[in-house]
C-alpha positions in Angstrom: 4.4 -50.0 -33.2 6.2 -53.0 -31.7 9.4 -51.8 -31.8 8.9 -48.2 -31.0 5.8 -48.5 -27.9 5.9 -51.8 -27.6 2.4 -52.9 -28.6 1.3 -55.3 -31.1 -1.4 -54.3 -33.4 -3.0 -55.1 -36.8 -1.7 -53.8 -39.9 -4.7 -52.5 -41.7 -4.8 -51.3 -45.4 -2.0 -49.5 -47.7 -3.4 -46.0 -47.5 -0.6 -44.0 -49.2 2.8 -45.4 -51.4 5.1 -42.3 -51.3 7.8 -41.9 -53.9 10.7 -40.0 -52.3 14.0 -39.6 -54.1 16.6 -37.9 -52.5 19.9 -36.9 -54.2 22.3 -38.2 -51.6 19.9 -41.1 -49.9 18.7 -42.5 -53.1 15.3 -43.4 -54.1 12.6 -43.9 -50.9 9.0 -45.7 -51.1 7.6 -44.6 -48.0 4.2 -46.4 -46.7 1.5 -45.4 -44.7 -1.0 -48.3 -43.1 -4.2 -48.0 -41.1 -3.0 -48.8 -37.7 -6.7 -49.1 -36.8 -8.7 -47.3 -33.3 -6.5 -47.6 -30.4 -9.1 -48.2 -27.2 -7.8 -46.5 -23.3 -4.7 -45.0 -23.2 -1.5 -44.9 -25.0 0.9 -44.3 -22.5 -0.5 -46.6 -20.4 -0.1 -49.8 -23.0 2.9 -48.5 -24.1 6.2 -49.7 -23.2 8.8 -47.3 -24.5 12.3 -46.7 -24.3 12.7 -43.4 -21.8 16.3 -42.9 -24.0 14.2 -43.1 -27.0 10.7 -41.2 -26.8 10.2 -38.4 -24.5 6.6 -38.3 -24.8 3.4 -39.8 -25.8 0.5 -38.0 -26.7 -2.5 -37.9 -29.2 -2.6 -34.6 -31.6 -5.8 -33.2 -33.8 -5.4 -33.1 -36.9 -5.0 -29.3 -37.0 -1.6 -29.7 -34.6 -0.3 -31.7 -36.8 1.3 -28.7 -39.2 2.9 -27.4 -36.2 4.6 -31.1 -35.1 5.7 -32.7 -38.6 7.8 -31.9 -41.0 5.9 -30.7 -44.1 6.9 -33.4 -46.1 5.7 -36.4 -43.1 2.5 -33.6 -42.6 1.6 -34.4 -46.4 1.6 -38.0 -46.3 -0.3 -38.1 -43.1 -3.1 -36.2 -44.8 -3.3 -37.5 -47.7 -3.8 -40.9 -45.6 -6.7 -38.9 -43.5 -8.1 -37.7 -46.5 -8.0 -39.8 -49.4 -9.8 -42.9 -48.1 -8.6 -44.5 -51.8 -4.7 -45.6 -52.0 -3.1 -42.5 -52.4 0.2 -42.4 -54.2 2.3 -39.7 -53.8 5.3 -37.7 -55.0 7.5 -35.8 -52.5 4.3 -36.2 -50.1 2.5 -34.3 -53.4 -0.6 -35.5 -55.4 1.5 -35.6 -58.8 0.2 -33.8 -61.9 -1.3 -35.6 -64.6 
């Protein structure tokens, strides 16, 4: 959050460890944190890079399969969902 908008906030709990191995990249963990509730207005705290981020906005949780990437859409619900640590394979509940 501080590098991207500019605004310092509280890390909160580990919601969701994501195992990602990728053939070329090499083996990912990927973490998702409560950022916590962000009070007024994003874009108006924010101080972002105009060359960086065209826009700021807030999405529901149902426009969020047409903005992320299925595997990023995963991880961010299981983090809504599952209010227990999640791990996750791929952005997949693994089979046990």
């Amino acid at each position: 959050m501080a590098e991207e908008l500019g605004m310092q906030l509280a890390v909160g709990r580990l919601l969701v460890v994501d195992w990602a191995p990728h053939q070329d990249e090499g083996d990912k963990l990927l973490f998702v944190f409560d950022g916590g509730k962000l009070a007024g207005s994003v874009p108006d705290q924010a101080d972002v890079q105009k060359s960086e981020i065209a826009e700021i906005s807030f999405a529901s949780r149902e426009d969020l399969v047409d903005l992320l990437p299925e595997r990023l859409l995963h991880r961010i619900v299981s983090a809504l969902d599952d209010p227990a640590d999640a791990y996750l394979e791929h952005g997949q509940i693994p089979l046990r």
